[in-house]
RODRENMI-402653 format. One record per residue (C-alpha): x, y, z. Coordinates in steps of 0.02 Angstrom, whole numbers. Example, Ala and Ser with C-alpha at 12.3 -4.5 7.8 and 13.67 -1.06 7.14 Angstrom:
REM RODRENMI-402653
<mimi east="615" north="-225" up="390"/>
<mimi east="684" north="-53" up="357"/>
This chain:
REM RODRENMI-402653
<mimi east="3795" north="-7358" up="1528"/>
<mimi east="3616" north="-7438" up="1531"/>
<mimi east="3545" north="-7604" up="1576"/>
<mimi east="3390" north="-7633" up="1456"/>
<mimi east="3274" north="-7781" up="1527"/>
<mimi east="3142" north="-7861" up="1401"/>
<mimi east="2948" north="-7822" up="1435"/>
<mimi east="2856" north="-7948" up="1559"/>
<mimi east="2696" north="-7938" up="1657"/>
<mimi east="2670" north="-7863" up="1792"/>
<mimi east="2695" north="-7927" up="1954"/>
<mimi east="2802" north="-8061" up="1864"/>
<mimi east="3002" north="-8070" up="1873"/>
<mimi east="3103" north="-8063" up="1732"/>
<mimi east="3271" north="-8161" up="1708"/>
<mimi east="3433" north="-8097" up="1805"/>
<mimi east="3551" north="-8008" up="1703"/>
<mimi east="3732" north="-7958" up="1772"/>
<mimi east="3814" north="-7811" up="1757"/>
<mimi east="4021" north="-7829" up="1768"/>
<mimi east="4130" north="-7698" up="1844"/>
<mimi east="4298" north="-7697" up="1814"/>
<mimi east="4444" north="-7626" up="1889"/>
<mimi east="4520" north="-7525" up="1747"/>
<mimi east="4647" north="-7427" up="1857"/>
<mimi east="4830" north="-7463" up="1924"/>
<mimi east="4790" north="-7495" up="2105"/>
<mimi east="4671" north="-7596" up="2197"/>
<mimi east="4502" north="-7530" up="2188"/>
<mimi east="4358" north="-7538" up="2334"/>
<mimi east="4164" north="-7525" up="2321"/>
<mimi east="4094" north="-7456" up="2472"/>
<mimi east="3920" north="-7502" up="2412"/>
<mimi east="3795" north="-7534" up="2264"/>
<mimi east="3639" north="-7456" up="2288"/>
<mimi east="3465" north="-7433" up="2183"/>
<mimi east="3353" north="-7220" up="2166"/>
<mimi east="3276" north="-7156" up="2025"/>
<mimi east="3093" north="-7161" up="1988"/>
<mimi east="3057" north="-7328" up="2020"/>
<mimi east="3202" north="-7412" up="2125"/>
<mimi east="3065" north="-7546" up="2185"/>
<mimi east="3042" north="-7631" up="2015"/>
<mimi east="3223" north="-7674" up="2023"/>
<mimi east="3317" north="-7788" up="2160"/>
<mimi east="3499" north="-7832" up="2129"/>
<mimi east="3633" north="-7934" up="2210"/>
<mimi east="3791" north="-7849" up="2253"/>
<mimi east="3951" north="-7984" up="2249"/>
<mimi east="4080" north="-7857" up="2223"/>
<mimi east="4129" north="-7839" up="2403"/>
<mimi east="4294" north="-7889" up="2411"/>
<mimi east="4424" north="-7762" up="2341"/>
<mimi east="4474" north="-7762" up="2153"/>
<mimi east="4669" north="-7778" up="2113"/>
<mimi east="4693" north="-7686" up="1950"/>
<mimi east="4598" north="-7779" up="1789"/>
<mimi east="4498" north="-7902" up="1892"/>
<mimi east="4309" north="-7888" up="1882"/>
<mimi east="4162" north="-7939" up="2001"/>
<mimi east="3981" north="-7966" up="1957"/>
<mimi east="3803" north="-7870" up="2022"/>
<mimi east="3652" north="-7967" up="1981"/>
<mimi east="3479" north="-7873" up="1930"/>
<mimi east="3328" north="-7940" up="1940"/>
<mimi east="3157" north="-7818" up="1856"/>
<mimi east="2992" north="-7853" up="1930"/>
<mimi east="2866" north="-7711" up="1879"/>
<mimi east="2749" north="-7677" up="2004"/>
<mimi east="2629" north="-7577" up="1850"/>
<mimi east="2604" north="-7578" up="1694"/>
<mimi east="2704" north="-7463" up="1559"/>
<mimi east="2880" north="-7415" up="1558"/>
<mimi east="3004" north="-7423" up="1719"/>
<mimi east="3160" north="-7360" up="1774"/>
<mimi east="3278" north="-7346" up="1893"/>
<mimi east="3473" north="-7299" up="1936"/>
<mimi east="3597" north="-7404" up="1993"/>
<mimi east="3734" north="-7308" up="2101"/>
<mimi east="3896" north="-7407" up="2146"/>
<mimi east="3994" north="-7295" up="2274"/>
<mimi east="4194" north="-7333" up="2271"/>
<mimi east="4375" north="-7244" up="2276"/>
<mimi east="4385" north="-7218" up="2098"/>
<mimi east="4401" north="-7027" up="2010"/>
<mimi east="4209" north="-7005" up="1973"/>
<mimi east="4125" north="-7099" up="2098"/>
<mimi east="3984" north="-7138" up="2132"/>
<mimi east="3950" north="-7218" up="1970"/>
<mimi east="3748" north="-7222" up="1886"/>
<mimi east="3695" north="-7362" up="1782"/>
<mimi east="3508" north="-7327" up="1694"/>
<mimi east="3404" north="-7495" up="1715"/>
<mimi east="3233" north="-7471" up="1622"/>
<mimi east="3079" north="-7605" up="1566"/>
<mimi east="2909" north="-7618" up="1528"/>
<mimi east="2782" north="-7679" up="1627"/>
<mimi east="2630" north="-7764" up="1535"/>
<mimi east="2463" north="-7767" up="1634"/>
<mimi east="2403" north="-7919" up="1686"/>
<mimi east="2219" north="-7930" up="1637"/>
<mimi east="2093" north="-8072" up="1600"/>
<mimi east="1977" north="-8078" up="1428"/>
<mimi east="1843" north="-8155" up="1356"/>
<mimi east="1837" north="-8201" up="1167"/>
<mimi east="1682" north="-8290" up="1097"/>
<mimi east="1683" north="-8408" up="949"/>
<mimi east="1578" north="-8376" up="830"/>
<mimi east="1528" north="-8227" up="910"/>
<mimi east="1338" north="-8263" up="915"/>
<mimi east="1246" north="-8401" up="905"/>
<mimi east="1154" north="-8455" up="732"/>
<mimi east="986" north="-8508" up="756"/>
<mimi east="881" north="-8611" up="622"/>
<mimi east="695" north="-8578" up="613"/>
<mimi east="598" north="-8677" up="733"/>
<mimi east="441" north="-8755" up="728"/>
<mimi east="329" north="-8652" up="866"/>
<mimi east="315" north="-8800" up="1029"/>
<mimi east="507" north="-8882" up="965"/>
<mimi east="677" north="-8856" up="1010"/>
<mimi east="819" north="-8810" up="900"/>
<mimi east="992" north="-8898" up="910"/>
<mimi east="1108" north="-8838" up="1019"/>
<mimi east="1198" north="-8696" up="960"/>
<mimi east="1393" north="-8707" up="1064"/>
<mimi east="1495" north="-8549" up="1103"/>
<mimi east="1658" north="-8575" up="1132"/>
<mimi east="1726" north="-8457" up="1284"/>
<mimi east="1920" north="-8433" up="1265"/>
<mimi east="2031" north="-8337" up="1385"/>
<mimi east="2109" north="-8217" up="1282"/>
<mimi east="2210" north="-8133" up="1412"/>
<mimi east="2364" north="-8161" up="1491"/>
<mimi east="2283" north="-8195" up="1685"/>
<mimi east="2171" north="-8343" up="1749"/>
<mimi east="1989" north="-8293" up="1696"/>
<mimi east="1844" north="-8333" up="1841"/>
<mimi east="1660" north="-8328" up="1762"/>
<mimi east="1548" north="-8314" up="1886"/>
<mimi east="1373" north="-8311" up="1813"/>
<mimi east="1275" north="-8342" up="1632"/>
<mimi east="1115" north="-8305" up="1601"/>
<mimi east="964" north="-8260" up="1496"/>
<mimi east="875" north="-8078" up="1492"/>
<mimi east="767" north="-7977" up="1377"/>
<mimi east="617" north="-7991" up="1321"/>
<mimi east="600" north="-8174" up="1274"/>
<mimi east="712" north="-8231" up="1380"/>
<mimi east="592" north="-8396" up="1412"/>
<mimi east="603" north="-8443" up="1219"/>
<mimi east="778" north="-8489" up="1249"/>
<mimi east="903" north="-8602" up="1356"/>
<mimi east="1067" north="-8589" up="1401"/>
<mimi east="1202" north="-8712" up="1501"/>
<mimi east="1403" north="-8710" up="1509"/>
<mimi east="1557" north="-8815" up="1581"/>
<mimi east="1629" north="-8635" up="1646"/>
<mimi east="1614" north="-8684" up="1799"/>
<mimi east="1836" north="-8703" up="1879"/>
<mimi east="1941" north="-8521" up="1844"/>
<mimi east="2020" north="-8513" up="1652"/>
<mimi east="2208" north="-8513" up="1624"/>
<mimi east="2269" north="-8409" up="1480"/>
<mimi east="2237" north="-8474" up="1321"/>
<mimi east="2100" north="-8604" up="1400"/>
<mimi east="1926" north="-8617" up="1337"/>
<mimi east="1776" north="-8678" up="1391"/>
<mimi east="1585" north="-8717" up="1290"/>
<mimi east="1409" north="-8621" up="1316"/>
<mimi east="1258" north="-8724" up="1233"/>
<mimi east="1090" north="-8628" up="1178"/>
<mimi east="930" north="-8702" up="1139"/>
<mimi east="793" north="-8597" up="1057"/>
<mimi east="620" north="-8674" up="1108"/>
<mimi east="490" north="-8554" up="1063"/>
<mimi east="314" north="-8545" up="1115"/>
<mimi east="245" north="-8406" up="1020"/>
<mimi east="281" north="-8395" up="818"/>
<mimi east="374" north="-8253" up="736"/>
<mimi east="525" north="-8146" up="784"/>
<mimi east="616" north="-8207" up="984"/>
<mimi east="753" north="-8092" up="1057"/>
<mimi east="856" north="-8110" up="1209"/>
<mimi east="1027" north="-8068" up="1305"/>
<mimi east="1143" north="-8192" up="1355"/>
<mimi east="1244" north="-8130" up="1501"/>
<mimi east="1420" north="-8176" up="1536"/>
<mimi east="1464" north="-8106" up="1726"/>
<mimi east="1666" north="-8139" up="1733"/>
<mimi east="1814" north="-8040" up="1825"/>
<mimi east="1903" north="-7984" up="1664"/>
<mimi east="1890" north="-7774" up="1645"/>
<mimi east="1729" north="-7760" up="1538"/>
<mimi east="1638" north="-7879" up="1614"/>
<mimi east="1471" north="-7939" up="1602"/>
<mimi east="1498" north="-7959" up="1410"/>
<mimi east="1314" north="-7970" up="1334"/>
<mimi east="1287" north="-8052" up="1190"/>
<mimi east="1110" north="-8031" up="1095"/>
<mimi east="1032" north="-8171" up="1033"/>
<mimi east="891" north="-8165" up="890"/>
<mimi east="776" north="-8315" up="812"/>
<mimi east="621" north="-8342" up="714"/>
<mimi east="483" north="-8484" up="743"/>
<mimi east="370" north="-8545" up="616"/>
<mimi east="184" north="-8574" up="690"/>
<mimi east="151" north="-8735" up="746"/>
<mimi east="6" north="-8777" up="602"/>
<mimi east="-64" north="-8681" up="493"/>
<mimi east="-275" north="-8664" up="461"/>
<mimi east="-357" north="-8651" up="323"/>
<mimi east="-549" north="-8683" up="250"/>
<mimi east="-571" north="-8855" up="188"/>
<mimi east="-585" north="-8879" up="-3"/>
<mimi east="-738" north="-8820" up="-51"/>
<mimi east="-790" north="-8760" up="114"/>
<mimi east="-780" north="-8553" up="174"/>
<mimi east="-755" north="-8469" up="334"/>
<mimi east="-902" north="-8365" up="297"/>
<mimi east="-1080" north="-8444" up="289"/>
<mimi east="-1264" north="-8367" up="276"/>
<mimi east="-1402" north="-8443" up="329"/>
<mimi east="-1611" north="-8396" up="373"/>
<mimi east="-1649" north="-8405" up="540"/>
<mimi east="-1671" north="-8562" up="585"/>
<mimi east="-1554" north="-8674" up="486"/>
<mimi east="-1374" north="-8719" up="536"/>
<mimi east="-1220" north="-8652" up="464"/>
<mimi east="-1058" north="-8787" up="455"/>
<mimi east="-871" north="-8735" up="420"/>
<mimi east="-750" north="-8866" up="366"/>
<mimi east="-589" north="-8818" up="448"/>
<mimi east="-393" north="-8906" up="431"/>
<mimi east="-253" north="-8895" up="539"/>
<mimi east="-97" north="-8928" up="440"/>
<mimi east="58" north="-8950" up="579"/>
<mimi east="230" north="-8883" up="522"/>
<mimi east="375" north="-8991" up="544"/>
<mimi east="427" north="-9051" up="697"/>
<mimi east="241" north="-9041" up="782"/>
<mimi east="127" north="-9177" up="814"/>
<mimi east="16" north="-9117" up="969"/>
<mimi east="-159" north="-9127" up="1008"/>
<mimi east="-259" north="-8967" up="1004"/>
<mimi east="-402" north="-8936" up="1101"/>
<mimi east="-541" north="-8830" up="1032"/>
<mimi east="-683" north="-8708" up="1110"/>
<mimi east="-802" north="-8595" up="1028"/>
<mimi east="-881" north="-8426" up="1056"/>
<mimi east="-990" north="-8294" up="985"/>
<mimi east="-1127" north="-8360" up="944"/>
<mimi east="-1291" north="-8243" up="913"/>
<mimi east="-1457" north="-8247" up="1027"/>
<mimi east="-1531" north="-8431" up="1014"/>
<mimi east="-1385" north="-8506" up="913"/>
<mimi east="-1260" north="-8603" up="979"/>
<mimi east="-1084" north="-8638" up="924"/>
<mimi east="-997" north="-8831" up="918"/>
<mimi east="-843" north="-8894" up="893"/>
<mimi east="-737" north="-9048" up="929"/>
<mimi east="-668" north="-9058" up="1115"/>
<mimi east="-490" north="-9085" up="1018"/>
<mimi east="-403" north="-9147" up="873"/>
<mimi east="-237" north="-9241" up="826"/>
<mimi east="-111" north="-9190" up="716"/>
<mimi east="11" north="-9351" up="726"/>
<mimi east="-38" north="-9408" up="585"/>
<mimi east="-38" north="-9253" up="498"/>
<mimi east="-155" north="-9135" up="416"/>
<mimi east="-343" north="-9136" up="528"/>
<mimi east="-516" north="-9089" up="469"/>
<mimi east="-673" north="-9043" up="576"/>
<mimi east="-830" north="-8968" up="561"/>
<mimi east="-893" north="-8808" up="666"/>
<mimi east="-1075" north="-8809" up="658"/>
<mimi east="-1171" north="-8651" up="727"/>
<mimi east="-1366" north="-8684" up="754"/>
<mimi east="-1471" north="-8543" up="746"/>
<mimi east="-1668" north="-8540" up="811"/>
<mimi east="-1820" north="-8479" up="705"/>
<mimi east="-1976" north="-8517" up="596"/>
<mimi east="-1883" north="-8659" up="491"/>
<mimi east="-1876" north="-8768" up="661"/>
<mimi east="-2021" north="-8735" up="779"/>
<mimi east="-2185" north="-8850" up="732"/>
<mimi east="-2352" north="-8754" up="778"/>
<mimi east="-2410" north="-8689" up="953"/>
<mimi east="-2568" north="-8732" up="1008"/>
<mimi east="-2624" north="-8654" up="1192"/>
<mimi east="-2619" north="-8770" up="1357"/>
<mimi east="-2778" north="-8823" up="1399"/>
<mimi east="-2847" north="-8885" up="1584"/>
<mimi east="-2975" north="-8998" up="1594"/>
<mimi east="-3135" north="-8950" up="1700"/>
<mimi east="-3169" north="-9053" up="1862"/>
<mimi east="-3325" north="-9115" up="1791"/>
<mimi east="-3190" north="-9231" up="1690"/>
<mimi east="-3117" north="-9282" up="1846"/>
<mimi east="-3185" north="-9430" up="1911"/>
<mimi east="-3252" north="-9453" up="2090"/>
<mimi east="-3300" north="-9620" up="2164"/>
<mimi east="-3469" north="-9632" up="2257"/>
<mimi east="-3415" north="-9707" up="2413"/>
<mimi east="-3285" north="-9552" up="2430"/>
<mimi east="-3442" north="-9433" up="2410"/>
<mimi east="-3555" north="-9518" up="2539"/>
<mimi east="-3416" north="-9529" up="2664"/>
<mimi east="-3379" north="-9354" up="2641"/>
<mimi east="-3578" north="-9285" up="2666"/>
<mimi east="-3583" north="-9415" up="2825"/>
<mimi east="-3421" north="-9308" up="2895"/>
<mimi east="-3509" north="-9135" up="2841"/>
<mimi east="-3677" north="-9178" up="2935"/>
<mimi east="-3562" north="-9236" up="3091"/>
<mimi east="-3486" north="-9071" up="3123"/>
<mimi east="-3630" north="-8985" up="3080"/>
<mimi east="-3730" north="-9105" up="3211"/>
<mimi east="-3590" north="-9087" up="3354"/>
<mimi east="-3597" north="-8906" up="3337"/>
<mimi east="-3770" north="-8871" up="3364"/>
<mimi east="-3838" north="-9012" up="3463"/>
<mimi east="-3864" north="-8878" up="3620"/>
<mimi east="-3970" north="-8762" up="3487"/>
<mimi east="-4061" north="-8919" up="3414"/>
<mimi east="-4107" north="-8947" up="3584"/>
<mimi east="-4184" north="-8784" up="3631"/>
<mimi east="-4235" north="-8711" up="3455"/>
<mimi east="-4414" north="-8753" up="3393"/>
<mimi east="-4482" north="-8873" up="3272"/>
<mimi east="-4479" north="-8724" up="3141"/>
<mimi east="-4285" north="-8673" up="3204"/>
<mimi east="-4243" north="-8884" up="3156"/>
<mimi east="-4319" north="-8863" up="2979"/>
<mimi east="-4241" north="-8723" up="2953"/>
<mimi east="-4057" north="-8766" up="2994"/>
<mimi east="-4090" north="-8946" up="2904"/>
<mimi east="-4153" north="-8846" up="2732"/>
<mimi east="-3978" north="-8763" up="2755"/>
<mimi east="-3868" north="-8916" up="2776"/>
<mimi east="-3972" north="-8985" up="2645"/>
<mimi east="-3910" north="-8823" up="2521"/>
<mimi east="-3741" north="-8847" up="2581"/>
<mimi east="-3714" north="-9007" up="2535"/>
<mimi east="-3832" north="-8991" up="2364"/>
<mimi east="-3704" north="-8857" up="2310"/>
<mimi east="-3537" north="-8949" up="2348"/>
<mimi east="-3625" north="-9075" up="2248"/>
<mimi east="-3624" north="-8983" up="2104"/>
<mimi east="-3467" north="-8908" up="2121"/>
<mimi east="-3396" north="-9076" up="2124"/>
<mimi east="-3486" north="-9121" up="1956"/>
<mimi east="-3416" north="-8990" up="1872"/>
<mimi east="-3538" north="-8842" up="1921"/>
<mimi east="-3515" north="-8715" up="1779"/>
<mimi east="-3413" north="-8815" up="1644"/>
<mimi east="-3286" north="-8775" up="1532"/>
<mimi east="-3103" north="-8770" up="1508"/>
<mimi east="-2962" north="-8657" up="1545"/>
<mimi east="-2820" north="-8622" up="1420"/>
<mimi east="-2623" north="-8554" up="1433"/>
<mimi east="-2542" north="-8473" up="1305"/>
<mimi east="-2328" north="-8522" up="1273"/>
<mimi east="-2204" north="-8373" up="1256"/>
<mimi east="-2156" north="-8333" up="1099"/>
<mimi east="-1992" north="-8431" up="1053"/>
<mimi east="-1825" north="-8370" up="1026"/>
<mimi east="-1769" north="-8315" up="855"/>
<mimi east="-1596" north="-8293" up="800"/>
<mimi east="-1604" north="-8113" up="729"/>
<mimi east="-1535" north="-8055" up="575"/>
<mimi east="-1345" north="-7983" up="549"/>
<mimi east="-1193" north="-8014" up="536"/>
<mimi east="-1079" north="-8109" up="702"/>
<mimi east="-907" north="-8144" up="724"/>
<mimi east="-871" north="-8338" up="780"/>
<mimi east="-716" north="-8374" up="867"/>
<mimi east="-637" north="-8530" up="915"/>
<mimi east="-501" north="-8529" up="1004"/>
<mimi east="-348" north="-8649" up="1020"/>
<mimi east="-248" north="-8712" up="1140"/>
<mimi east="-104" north="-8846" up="1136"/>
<mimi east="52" north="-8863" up="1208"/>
<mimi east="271" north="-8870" up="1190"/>
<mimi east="364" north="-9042" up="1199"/>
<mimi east="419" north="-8978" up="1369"/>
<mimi east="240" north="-8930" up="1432"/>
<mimi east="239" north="-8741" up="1402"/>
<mimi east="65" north="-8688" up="1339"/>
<mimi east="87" north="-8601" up="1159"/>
<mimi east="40" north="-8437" up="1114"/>
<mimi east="-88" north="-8472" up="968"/>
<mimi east="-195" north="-8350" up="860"/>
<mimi east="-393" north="-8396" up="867"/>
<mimi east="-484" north="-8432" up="687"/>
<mimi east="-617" north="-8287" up="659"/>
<mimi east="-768" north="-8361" up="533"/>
<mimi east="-903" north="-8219" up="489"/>
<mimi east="-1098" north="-8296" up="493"/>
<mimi east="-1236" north="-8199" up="431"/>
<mimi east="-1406" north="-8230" up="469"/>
<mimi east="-1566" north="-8177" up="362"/>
């Protein structure tokens, strides 16, 4: 005979079911004892109430009790040890043992994202986390990774263990900062078998504006040295961006320089400025004519300045030489007068403007803007509704200069 027990997890116990053993004979029959071998006697527990002896067609009752210890079929003998012909008596017990594992079912799958303005955020995008096992489900960790892993958020209420069947909600947020295609990895760190489950996430952002030549305006201009060129330039934003962006400008040729407003708004929509590059030559410089100094003749001196000055000049000269005026002759005194006398006579003259005329300085040449072709850039700069700078691409304008 056989004792069949339905399939139950293991490490769980299934329901007692009793096997009956009757005393078929003509006398009184007596188990000595009920016992459990076989391949796996410790899946199997029983309780033995057949102790007393059996008069002939009464019956007692052994209770068994499976409780796999693994997974996949078990078995097991029951031997009941008595005075009957045949003893001891087998009885095959057998059952399966299902393994007890945590899982992790998403729903949907993958998040969906809509394209997103460059600088917004999408709407949350929910996964719902189910425990689609049969043992309480721990998750542990979720996060981002990948290579734009920074374009998107992530948040959850798995936080407490999952009983089977339970479920619990992951929310994404795609907030881009550059335009074109994002991709990430959420991870999903749990104790089920194949865990961390990754999931790939994928999104596209439109740019935050668009630019584009005014109406009848070019992002090419040619001018002769000398003259400014002028752009007219629009920012159109896409939906769902109404920043400020600031504005700088480069490459600008020898003698020309580049301007451009500090910033512009796009709240109220579409915005228009004007780069204006001003270049140097011929068609802006008036005429050079050389520096010229006046000659000291032209500088005025007062008299009493003069006198005071000769007075000081025949002092020193008279303190100096007072011992040789002393001992030199008359002819020595003439002598050394007629040379004070030149002295003075000459810085006369060169205070009157001994010798005439002017002196005169020639400018440097100016600068010139020279011919050919140069590559403007202005560059752009603006910013996410969370503060993250965004990743824009600069407008290139061509000028050409004859």
């Amino acid at each position: 005979s056989a004792v069949s027990f339905p399939s139950i997890n293991q490490g769980s116990s299934s329901a007692p079911q009793s096997l009956t053993v009757i005393s078929s004979g003509n006398t009184t029959l007596h188990i000595s004892s009920v016992s459990l071998s076989g391949p796996n006697p410790s899946d199997f527990s029983l309780t033995n109430n057949c102790t007393a002896p059996l008069a002939p067609a009464s019956s007692c009752t052994i209770s068994l009790v499976f409780s796999p210890a693994a997974p996949g079929q078990r078995t097991a003998d029951l031997v009941i040890t008595d005075d009957a012909q045949g003893s001891p008596q087998g009885v095959v017990l057998g059952g399966t043992g299902i393994a007890v594992l945590s899982a992790l079912s998403l729903s949907p799958p993958a998040p969906s994202f809509p394209a997103t303005t460059q600088g917004a955020s999408s709407a949350p995008q929910t996964l719902t986390a189910v425990n689609s096992g049969n043992a309480p489900l721990q998750v542990s960790s979720i996060s981002l990774n990948g290579s734009n892993a920074s374009e998107f958020g992530v948040s959850s209420t798995c936080t407490a263990p999952l009983a089977p069947a339970a479920s619990c909600s992951i929310s994404l947020v795609f907030s881009p900062t550059a335009s074109g295609q994002s991709s990430a990895n959420l991870v999903i760190a749990d104790d089920a078998p194949n865990s961390p489950q990754t999931i790939a996430l994928s999104a596209t952002a439109n740019p935050a504006f668009s630019v584009a030549a005014a109406s009848g305006s070019s992002a090419a201009a040619s001018v002769s040295a000398g003259q400014p060129a002028q752009y007219q330039l629009q920012l159109t934003p896409s939906s769902g961006f109404a920043g400020m962006v600031g504005l700088s400008c480069s490459g600008a040729p020898l003698g020309a320089v580049c301007q451009v407003p500090a910033s512009v708004s796009l709240a109220g929509g579409t915005a228009t400025f004007t780069a204006t590059v001003t270049t140097s030559g011929p068609a802006q410089l008036p005429p050079s004519a050389p520096l010229r100094i006046p000659p000291a003749s032209r500088v005025p001196l007062p008299a009493p300045t003069l006198l005071a000055l000769l007075f000081l000049l025949y002092v020193f000269f008279r303190k100096k030489n007072v011992r040789a005026f002393h001992q030199a002759t008359r002819k020595n005194h003439l002598a050394l007068y007629g040379a004070l006398s030149a002295t003075i006579l000459c810085i006369t003259f060169a205070l009157a403007g001994c010798g005439g005329g002017s002196a005169s300085i020639t400018p440097p040449p100016p600068i010139v803007t020279p011919a050919g072709t140069s590559t403007i850039t202005i560059s752009l700069s603006a910013t996410s509704s969370a503060g993250q700078p965004l990743q824009l691409q600069p407008i290139q304008l061509t000028l050409t200069v004859k």
